[in-house]
TIVO-2410 file (N, C-alpha, C; in nm, 3 decimals):
# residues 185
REC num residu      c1      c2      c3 atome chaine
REC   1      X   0.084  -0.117   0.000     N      A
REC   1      X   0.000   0.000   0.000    CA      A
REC   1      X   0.089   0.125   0.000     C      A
REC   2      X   0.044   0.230  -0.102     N      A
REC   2      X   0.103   0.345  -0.083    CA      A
REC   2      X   0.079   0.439   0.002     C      A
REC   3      X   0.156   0.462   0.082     N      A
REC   3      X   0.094   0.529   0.222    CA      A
REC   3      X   0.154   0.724   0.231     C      A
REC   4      X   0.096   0.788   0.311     N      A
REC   4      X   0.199   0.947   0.328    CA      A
REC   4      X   0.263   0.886   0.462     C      A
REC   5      X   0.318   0.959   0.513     N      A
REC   5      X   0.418   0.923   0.632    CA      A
REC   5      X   0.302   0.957   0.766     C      A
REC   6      X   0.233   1.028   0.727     N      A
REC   6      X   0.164   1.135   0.855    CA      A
REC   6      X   0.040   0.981   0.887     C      A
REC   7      X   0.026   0.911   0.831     N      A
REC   7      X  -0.093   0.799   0.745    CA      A
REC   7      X   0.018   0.695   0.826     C      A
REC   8      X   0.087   0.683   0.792     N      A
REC   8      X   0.200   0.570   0.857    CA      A
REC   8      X   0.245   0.563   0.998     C      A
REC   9      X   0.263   0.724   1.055     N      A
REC   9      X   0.273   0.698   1.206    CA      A
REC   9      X   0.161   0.657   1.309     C      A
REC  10      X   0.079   0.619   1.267     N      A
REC  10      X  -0.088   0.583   1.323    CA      A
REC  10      X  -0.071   0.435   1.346     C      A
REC  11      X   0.001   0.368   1.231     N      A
REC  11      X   0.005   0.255   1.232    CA      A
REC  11      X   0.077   0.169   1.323     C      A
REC  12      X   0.101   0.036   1.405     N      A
REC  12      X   0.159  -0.078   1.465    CA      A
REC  12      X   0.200  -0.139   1.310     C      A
REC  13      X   0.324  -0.112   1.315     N      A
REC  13      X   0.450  -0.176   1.235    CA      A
REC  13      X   0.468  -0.278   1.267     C      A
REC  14      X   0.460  -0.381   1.393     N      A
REC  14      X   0.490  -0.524   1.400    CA      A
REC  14      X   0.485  -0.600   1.312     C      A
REC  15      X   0.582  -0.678   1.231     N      A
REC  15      X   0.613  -0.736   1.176    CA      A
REC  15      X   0.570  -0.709   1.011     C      A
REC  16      X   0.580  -0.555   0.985     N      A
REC  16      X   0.530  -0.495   0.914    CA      A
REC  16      X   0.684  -0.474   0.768     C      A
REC  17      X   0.678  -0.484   0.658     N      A
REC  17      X   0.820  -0.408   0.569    CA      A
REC  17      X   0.777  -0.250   0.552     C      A
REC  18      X   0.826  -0.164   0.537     N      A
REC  18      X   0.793  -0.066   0.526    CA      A
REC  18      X   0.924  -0.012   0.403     C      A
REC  19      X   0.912   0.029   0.286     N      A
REC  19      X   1.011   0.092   0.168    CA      A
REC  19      X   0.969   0.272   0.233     C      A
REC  20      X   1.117   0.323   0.196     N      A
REC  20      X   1.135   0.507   0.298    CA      A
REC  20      X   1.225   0.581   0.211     C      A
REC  21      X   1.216   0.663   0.195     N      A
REC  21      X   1.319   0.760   0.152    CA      A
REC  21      X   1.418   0.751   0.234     C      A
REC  22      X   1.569   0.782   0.238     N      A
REC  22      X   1.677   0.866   0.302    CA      A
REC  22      X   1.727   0.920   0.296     C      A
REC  23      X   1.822   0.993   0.309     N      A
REC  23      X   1.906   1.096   0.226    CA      A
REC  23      X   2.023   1.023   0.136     C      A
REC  24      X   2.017   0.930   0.100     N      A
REC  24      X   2.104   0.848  -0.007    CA      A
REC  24      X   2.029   0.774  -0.122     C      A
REC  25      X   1.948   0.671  -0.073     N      A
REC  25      X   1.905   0.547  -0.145    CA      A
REC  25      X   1.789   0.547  -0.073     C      A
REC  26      X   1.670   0.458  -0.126     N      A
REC  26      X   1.539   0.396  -0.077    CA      A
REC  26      X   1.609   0.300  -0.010     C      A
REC  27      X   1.516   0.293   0.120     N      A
REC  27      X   1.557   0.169   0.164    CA      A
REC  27      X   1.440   0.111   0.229     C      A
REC  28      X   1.476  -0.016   0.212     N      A
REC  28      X   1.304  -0.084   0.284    CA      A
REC  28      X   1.376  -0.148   0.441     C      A
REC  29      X   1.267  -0.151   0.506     N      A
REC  29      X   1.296  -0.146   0.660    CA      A
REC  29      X   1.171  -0.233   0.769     C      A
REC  30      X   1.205  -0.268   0.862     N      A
REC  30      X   1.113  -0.309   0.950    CA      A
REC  30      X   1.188  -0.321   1.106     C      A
REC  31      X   1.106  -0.300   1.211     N      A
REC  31      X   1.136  -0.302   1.346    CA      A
REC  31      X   1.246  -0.412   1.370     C      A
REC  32      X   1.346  -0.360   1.426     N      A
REC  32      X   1.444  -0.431   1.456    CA      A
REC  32      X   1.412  -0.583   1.562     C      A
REC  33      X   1.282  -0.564   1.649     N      A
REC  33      X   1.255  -0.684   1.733    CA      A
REC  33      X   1.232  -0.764   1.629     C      A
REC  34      X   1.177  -0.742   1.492     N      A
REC  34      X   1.066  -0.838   1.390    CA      A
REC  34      X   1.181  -0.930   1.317     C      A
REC  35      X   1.172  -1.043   1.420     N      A
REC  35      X   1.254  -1.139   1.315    CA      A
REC  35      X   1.151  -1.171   1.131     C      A
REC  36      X   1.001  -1.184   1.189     N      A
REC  36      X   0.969  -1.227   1.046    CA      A
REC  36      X   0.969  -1.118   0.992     C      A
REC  37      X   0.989  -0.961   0.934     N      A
REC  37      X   1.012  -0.881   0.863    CA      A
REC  37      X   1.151  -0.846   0.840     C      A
REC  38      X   1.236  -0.921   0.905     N      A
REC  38      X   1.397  -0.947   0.871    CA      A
REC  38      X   1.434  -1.013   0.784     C      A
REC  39      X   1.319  -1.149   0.805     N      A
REC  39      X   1.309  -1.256   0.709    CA      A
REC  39      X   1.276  -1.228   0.577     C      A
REC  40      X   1.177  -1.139   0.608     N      A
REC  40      X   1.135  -1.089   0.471    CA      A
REC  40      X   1.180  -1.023   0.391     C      A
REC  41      X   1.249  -0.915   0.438     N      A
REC  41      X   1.380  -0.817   0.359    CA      A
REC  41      X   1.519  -0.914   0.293     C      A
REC  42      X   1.505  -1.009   0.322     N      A
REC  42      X   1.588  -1.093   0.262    CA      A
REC  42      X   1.543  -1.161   0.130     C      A
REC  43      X   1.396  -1.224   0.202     N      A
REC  43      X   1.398  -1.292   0.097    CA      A
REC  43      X   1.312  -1.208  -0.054     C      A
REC  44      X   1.261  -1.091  -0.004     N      A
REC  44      X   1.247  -0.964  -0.122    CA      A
REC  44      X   1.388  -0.920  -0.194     C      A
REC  45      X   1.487  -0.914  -0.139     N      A
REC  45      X   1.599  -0.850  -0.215    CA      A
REC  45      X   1.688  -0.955  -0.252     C      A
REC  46      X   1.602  -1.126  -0.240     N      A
REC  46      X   1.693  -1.242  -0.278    CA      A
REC  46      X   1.861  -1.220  -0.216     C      A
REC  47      X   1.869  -1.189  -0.068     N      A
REC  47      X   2.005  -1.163  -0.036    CA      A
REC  47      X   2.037  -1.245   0.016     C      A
REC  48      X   2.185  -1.274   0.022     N      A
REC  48      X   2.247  -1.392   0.104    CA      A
REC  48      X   2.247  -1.359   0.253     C      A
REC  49      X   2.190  -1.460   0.318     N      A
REC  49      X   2.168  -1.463   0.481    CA      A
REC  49      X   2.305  -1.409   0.556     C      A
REC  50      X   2.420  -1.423   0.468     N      A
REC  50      X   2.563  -1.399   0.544    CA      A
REC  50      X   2.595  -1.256   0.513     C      A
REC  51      X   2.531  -1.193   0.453     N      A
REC  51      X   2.523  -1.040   0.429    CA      A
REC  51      X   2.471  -0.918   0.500     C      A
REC  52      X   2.500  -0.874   0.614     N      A
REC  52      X   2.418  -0.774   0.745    CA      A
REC  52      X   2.335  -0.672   0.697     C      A
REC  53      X   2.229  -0.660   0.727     N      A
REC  53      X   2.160  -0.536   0.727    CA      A
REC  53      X   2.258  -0.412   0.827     C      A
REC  54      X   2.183  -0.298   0.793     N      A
REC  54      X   2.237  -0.199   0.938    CA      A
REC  54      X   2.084  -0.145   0.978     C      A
REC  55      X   2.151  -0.107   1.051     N      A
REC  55      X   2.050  -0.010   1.133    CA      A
REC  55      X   2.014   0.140   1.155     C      A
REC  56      X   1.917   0.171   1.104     N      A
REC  56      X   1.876   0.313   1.112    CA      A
REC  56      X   1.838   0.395   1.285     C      A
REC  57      X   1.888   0.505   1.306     N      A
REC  57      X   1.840   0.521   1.457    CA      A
REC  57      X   1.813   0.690   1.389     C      A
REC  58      X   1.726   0.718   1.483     N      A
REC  58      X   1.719   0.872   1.465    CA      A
REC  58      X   1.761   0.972   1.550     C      A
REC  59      X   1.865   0.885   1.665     N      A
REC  59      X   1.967   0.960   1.775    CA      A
REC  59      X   2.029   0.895   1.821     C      A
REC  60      X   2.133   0.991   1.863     N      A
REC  60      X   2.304   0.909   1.958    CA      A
REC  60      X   2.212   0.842   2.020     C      A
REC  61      X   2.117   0.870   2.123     N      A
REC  61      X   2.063   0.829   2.237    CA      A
REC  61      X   2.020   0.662   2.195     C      A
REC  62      X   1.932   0.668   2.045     N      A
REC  62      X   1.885   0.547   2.053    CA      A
REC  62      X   2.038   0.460   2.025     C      A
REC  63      X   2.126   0.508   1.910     N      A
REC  63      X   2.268   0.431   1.905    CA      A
REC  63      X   2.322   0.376   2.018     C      A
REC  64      X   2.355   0.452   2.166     N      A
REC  64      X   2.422   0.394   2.234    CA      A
REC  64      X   2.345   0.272   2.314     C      A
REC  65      X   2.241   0.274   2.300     N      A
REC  65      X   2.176   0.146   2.352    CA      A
REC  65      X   2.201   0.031   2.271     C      A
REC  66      X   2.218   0.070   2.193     N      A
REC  66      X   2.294  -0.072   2.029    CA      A
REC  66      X   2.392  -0.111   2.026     C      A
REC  67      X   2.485  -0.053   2.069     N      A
REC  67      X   2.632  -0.029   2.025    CA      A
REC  67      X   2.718  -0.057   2.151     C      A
REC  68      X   2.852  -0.077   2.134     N      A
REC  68      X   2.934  -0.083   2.243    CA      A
REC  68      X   3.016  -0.005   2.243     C      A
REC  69      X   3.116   0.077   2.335     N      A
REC  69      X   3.218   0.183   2.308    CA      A
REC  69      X   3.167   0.299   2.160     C      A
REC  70      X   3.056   0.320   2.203     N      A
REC  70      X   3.008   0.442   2.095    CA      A
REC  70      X   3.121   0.557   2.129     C      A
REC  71      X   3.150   0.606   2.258     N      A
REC  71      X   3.230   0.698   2.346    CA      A
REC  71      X   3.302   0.737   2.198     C      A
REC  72      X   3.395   0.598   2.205     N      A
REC  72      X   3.559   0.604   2.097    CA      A
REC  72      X   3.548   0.701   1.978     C      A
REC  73      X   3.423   0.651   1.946     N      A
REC  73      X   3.388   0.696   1.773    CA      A
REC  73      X   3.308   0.832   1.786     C      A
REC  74      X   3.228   0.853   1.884     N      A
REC  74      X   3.180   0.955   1.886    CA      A
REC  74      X   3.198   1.102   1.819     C      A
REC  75      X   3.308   1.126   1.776     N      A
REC  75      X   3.332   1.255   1.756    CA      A
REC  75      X   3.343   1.236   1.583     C      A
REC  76      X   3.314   1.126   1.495     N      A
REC  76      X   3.263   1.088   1.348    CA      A
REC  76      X   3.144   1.096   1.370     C      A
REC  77      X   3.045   1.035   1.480     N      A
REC  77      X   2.929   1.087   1.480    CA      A
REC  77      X   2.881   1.239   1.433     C      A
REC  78      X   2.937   1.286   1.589     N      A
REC  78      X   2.922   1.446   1.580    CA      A
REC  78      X   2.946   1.522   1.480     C      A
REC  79      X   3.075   1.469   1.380     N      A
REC  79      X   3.061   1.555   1.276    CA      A
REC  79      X   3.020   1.516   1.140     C      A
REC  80      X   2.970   1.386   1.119     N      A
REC  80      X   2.903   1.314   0.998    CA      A
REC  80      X   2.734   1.327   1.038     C      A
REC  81      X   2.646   1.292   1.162     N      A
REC  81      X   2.515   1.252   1.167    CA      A
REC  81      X   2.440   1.402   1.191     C      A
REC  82      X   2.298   1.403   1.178     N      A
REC  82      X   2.291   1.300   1.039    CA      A
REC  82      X   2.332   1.326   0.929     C      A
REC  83      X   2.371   1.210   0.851     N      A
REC  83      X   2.406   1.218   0.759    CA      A
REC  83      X   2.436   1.062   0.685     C      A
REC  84      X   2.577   1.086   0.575     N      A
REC  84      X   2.543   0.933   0.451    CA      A
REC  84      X   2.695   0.881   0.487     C      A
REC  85      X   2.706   0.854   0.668     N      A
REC  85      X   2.804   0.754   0.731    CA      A
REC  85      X   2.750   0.669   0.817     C      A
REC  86      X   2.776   0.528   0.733     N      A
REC  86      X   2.779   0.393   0.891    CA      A
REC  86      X   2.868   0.424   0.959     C      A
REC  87      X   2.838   0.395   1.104     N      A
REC  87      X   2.938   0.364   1.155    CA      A
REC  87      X   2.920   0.203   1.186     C      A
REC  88      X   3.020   0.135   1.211     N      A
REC  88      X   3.018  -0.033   1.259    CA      A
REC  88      X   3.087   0.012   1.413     C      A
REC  89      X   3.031  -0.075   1.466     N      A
REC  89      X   3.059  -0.120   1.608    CA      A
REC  89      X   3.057  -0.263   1.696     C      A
REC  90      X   3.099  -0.277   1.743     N      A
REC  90      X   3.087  -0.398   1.805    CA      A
REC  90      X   2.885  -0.406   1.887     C      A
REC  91      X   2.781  -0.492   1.890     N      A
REC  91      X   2.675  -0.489   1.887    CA      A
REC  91      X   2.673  -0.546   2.037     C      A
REC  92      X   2.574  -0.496   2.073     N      A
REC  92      X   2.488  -0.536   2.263    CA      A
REC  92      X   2.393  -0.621   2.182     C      A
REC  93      X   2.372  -0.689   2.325     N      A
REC  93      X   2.288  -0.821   2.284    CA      A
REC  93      X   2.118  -0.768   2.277     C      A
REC  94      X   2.096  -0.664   2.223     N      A
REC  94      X   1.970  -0.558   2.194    CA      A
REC  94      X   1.951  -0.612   2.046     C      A
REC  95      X   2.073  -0.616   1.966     N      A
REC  95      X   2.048  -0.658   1.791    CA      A
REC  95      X   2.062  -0.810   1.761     C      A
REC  96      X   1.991  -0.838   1.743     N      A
REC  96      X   1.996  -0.978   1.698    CA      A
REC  96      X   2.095  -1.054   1.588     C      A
REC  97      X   2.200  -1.166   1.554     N      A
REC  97      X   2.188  -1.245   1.514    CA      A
REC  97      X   2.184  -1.198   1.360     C      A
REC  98      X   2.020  -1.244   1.363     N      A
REC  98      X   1.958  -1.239   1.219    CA      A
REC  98      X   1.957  -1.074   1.123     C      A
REC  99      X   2.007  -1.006   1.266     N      A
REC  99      X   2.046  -0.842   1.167    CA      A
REC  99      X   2.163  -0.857   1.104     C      A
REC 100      X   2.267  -0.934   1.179     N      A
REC 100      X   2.395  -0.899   1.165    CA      A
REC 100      X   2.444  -1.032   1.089     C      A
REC 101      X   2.384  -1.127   1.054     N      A
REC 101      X   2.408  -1.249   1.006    CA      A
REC 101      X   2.538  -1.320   1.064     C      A
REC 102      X   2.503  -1.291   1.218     N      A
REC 102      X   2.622  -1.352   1.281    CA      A
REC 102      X   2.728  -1.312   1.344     C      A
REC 103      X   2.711  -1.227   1.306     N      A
REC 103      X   2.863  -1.096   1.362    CA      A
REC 103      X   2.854  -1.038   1.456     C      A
REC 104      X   2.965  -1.003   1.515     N      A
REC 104      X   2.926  -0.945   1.641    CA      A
REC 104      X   2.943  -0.818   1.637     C      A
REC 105      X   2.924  -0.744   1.515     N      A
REC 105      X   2.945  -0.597   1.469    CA      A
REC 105      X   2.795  -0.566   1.411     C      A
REC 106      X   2.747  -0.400   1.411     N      A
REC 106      X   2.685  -0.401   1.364    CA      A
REC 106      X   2.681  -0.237   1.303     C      A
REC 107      X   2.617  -0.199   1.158     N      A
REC 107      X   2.650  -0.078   1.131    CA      A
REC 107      X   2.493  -0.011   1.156     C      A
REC 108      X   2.503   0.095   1.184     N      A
REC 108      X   2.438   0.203   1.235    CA      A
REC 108      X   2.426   0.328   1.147     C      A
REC 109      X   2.359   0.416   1.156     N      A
REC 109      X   2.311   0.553   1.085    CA      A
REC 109      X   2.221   0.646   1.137     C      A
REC 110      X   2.252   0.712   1.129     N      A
REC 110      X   2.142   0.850   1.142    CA      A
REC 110      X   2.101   0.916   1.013     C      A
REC 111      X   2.017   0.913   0.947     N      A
REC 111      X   1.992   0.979   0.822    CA      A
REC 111      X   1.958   1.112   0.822     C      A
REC 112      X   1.998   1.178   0.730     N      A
REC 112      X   1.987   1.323   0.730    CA      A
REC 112      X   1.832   1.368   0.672     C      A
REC 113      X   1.777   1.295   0.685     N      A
REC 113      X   1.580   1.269   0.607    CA      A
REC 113      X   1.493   1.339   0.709     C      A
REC 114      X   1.452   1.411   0.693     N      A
REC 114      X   1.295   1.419   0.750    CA      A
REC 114      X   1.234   1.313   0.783     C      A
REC 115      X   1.148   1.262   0.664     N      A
REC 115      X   1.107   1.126   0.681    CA      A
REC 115      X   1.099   1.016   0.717     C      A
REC 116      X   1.240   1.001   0.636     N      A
REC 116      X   1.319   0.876   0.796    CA      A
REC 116      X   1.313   0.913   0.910     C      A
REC 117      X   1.289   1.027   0.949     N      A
REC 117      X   1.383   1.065   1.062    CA      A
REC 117      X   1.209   1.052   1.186     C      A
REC 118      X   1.152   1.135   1.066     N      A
REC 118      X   1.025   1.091   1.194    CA      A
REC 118      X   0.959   0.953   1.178     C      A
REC 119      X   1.018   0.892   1.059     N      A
REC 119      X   0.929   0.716   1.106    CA      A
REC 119      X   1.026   0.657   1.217     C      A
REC 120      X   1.170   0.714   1.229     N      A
REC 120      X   1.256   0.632   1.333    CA      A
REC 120      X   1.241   0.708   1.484     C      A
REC 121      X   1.215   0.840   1.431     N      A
REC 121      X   1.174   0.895   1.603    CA      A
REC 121      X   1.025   0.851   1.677     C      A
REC 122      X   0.968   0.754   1.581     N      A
REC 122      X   0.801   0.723   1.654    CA      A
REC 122      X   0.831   0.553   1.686     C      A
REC 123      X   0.921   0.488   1.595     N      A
REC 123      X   0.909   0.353   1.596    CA      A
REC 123      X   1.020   0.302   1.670     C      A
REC 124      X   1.159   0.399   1.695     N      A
REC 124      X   1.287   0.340   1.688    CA      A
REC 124      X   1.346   0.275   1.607     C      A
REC 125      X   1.467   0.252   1.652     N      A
REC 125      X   1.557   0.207   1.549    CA      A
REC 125      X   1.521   0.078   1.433     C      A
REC 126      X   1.544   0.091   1.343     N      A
REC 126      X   1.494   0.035   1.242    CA      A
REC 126      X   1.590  -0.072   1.136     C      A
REC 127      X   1.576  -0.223   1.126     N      A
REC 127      X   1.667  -0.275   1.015    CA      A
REC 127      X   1.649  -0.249   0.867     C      A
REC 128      X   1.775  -0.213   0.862     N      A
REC 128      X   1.750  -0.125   0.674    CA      A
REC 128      X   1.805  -0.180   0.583     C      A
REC 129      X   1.797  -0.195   0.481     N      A
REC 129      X   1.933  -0.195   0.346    CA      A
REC 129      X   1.851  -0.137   0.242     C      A
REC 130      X   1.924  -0.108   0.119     N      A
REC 130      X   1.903  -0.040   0.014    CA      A
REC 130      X   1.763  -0.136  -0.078     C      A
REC 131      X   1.716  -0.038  -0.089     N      A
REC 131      X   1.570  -0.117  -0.201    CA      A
REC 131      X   1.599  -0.123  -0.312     C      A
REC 132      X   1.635  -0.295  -0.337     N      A
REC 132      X   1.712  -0.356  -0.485    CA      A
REC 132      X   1.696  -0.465  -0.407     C      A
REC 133      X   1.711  -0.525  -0.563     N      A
REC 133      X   1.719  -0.672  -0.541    CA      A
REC 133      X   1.839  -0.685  -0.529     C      A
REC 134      X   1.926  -0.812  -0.487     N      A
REC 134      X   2.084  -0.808  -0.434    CA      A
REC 134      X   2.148  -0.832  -0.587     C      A
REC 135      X   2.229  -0.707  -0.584     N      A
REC 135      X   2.341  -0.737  -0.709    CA      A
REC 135      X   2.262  -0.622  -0.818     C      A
REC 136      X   2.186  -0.591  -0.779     N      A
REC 136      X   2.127  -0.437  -0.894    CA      A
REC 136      X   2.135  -0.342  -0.812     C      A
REC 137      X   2.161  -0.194  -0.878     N      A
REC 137      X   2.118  -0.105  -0.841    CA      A
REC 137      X   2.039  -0.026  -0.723     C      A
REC 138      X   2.058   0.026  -0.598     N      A
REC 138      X   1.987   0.098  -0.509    CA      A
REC 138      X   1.862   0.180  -0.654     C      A
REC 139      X   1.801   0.193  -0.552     N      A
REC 139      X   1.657   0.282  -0.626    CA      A
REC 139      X   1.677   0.399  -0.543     C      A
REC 140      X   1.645   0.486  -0.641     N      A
REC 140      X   1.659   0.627  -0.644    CA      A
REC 140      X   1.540   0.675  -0.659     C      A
REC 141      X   1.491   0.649  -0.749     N      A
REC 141      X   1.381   0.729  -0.783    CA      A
REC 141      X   1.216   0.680  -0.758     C      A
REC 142      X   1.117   0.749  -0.718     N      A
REC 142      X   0.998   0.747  -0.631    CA      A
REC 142      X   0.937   0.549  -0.710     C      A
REC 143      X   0.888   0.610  -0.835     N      A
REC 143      X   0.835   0.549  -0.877    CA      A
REC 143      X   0.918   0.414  -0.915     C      A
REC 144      X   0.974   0.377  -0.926     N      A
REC 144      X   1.100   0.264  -0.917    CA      A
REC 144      X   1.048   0.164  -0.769     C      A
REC 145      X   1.011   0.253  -0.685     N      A
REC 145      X   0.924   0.153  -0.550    CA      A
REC 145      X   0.841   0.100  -0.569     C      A
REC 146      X   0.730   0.129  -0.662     N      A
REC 146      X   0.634   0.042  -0.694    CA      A
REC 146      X   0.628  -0.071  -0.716     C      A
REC 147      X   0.755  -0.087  -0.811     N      A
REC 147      X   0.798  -0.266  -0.833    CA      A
REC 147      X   0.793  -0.349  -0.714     C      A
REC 148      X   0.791  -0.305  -0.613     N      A
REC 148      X   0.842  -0.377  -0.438    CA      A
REC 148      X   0.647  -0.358  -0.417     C      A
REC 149      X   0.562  -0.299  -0.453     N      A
REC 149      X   0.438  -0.280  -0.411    CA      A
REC 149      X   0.389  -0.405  -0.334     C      A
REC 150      X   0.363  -0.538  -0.423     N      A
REC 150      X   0.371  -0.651  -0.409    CA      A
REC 150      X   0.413  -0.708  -0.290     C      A
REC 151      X   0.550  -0.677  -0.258     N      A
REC 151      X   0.618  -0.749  -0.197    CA      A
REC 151      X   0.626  -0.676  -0.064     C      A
REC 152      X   0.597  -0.561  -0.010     N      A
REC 152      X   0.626  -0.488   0.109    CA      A
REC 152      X   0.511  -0.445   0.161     C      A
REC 153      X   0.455  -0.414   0.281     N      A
REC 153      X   0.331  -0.415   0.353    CA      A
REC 153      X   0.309  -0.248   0.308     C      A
REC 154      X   0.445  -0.163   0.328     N      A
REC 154      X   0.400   0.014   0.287    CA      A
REC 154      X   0.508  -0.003   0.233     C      A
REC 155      X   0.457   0.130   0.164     N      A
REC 155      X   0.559   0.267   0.046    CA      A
REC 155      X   0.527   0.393   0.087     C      A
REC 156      X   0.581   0.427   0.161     N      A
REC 156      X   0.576   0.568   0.185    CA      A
REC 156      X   0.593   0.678   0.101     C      A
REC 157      X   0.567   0.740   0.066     N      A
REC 157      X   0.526   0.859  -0.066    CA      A
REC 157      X   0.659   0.907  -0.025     C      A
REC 158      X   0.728   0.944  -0.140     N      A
REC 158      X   0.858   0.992  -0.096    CA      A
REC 158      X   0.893   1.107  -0.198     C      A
REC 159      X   1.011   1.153  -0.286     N      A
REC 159      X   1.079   1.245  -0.369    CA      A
REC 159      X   1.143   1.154  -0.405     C      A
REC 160      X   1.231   1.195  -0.549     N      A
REC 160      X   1.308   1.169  -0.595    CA      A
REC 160      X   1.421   1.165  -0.567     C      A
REC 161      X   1.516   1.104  -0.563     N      A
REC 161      X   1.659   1.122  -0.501    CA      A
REC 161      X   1.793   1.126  -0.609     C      A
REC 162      X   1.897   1.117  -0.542     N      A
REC 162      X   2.021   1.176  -0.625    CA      A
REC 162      X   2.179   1.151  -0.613     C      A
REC 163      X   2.139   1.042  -0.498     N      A
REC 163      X   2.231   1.064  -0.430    CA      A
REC 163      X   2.289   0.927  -0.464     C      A
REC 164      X   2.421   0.878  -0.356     N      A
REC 164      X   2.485   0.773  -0.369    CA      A
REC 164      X   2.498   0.717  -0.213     C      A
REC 165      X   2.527   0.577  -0.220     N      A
REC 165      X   2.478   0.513  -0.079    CA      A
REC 165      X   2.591   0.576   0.027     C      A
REC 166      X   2.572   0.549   0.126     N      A
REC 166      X   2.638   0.596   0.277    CA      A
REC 166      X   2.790   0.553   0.234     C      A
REC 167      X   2.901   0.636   0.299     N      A
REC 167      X   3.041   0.537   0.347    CA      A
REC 167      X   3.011   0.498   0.410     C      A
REC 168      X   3.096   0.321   0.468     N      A
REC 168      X   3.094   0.235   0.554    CA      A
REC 168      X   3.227   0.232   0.621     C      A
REC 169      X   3.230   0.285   0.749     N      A
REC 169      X   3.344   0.325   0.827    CA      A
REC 169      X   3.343   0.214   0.932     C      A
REC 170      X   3.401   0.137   0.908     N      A
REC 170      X   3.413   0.008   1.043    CA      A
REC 170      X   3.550   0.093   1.179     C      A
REC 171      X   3.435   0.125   1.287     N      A
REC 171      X   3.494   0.142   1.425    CA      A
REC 171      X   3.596   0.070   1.453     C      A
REC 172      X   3.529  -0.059   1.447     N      A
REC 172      X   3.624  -0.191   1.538    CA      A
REC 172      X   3.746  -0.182   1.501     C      A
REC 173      X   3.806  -0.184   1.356     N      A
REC 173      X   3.883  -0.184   1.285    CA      A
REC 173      X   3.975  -0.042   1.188     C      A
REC 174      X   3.921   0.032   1.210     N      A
REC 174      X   3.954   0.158   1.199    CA      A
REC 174      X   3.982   0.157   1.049     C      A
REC 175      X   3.877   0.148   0.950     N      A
REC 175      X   3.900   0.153   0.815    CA      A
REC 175      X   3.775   0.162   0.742     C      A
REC 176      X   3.762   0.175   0.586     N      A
REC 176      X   3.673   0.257   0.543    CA      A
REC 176      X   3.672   0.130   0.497     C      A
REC 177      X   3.507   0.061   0.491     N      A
REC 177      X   3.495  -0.075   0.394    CA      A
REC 177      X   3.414   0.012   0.297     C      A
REC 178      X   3.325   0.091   0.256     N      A
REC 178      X   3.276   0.130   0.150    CA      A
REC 178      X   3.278   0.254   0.120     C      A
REC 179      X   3.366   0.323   0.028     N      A
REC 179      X   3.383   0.503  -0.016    CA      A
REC 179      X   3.224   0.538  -0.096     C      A
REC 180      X   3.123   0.626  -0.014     N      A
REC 180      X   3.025   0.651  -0.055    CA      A
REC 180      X   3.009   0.816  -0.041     C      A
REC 181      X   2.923   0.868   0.015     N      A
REC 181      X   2.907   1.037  -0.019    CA      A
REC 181      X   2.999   1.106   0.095     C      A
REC 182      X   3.053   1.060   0.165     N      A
REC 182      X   3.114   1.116   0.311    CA      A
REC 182      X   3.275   1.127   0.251     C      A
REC 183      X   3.402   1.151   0.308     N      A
REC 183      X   3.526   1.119   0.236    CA      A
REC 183      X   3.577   1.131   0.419     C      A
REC 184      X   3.612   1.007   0.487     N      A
REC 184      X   3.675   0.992   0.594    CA      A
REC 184      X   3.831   0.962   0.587     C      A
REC 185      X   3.898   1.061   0.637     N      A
REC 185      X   4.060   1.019   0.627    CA      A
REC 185      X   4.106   1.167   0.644     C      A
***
């Protein structure tokens, strides 16, 4: 269903997919407790189970409840969020497993969105990845979501976008795994 956002915060998301604007890429998402809408973001974007989602938060506040030694990294926060940087961290036993496909790391975001920003300030933190099937293209553009209509419970009415996906800055390890709109170094 194509939904407005204002239409969407009314709703109980439990075990719900929800496709969102961000300030990078579409990304489709569901409550981080919802193992079966974890399940489902997988098996919509045909992704390999050994491949992590991250996590959307819409504040330090909700991050440090996720995260371990946020302290260290903190000051990439402060001057990237929000904005189009993961950070990775070592994960509290708050994220599951099935987010992280096993790892005991997990990447995080604050998006620089409106939108996002108030579906994650009503619902909390949220499991995300880019809206594509695995091995094509992030979706950019509004109508490009429709194809997922089918397959996702909402579509949130969104804009067009322009952008390119987040850098992926792994904490633990102190290195850049993906050069995206941010330039860390």
């Amino acid at each position: 269903m194509i939904i407005d956002v204002k239409d969407l915060l009314k709703i109980n998301l439990k075990d719900e997919v929800i496709v969102f604007e961000t300030d990078t890429v579409y990304g489709i998402g569901c409550l981080i407790d919802s193992e079966n809408g974890i399940k489902k973001i997988y098996e919509i974007k045909k992704r390999e189970d050994k491949k992590p989602l991250a996590v959307l938060c819409a504040s330090n506040e909700q991050v440090k409840n996720l995260v371990k030694d946020f302290e260290l990294n903190s000051h990439l926060a402060d001057k990237y969020w929000p904005g189009a940087l993961t950070l990775i961290f070592n994960k509290t036993s708050i994220i599951s497993d099935s987010i992280t496909s096993g790892f005991n790391t997990v990447g995080v975001r604050i998006p620089n969105d409106k939108i996002a920003l108030e579906i994650l300030e009503k619902y909390g933190p949220m499991a995300v990845t880019s809206l594509n099937i695995s091995t094509e293209p992030a979706v950019l553009k509004f109508e490009e979501t429709l194809a997922f209509l089918d397959s996702v419970d909402y579509i949130v009415k969104g804009k067009d976008l322009s952008s390119i996906s987040s850098t992926v800055y792994d904490c633990v390890n102190n290195k850049v795994l993906r050069q995206g709109k941010i330039e860390i170094g």
